[in-house]
N, C-alpha and C positions, 0 to 999 in steps of 0.2 A: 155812514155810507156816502157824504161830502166827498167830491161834486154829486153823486148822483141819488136819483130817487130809485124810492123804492115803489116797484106797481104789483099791486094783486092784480092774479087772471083768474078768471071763472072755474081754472083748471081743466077737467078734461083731459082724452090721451093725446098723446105725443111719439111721434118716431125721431127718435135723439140721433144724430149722426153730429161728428168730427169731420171738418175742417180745417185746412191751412187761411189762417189770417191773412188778408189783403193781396190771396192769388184770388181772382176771380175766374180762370179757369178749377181749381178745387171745388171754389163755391159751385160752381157749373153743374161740375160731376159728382158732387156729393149729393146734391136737389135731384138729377136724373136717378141718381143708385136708389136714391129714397123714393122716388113715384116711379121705378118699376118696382121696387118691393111691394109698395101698397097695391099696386096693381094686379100683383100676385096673392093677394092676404082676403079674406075676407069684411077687408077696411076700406077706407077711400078717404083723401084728404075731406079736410074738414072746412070750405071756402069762408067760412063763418066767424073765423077765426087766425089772426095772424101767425107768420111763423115769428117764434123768436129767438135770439140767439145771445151767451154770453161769454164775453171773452175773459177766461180764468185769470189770465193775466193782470188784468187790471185790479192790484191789488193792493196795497199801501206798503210802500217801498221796504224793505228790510224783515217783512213779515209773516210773506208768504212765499217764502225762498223753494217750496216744492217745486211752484209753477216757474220758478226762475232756471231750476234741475233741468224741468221738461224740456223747455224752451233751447236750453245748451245741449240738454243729450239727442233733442230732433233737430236742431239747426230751423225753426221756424216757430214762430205762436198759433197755436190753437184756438179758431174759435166753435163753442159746441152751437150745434142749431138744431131746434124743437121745430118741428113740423105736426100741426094738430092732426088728428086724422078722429074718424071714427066707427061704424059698424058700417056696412053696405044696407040703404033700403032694404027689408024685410028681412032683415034676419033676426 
């Protein structure tokens, strides 16, 4: 995994939503699509807990040629982001 570390989370749910890498208008409206969903759900983010996010792309050059497909057949990279969330108090 050289550069990077590997980190266990506590796990827990997650609202997974897709993003366009390094528009932060995407990032924007992808966070708002996701907290009015929760808003609508019986859940509520989870403040306890970070969001986290990873970019498929980054992957050892020559190897992972799907995400290299994606990438040309959207004309952008992808990154995915986990938003924790969990039950609403008293349910």
């Amino acid at each position: 995994v050289a550069p990077f570390a590997l980190r266990e989370h506590a796990g827990g749910l997650y609202a997974m939503a897709v993003s366009i890498d390094e528009d932060n208008e995407s990032l924007s409206r992808v966070e708002d699509k996701v907290r009015q969903w929760v808003d609508n759900t019986n859940f509520q983010m989870d403040d306890n807990r970070n969001v986290m996010f990873n970019m498929p792309y980054l992957y050892e050059e020559g190897k992972d040629t799907i995400y290299q497909d994606i990438e040309k057949g959207l004309g952008y990279k992808q990154m995915q982001r986990y938003f924790p969330i969990k039950l609403k108090a008293g349910l």
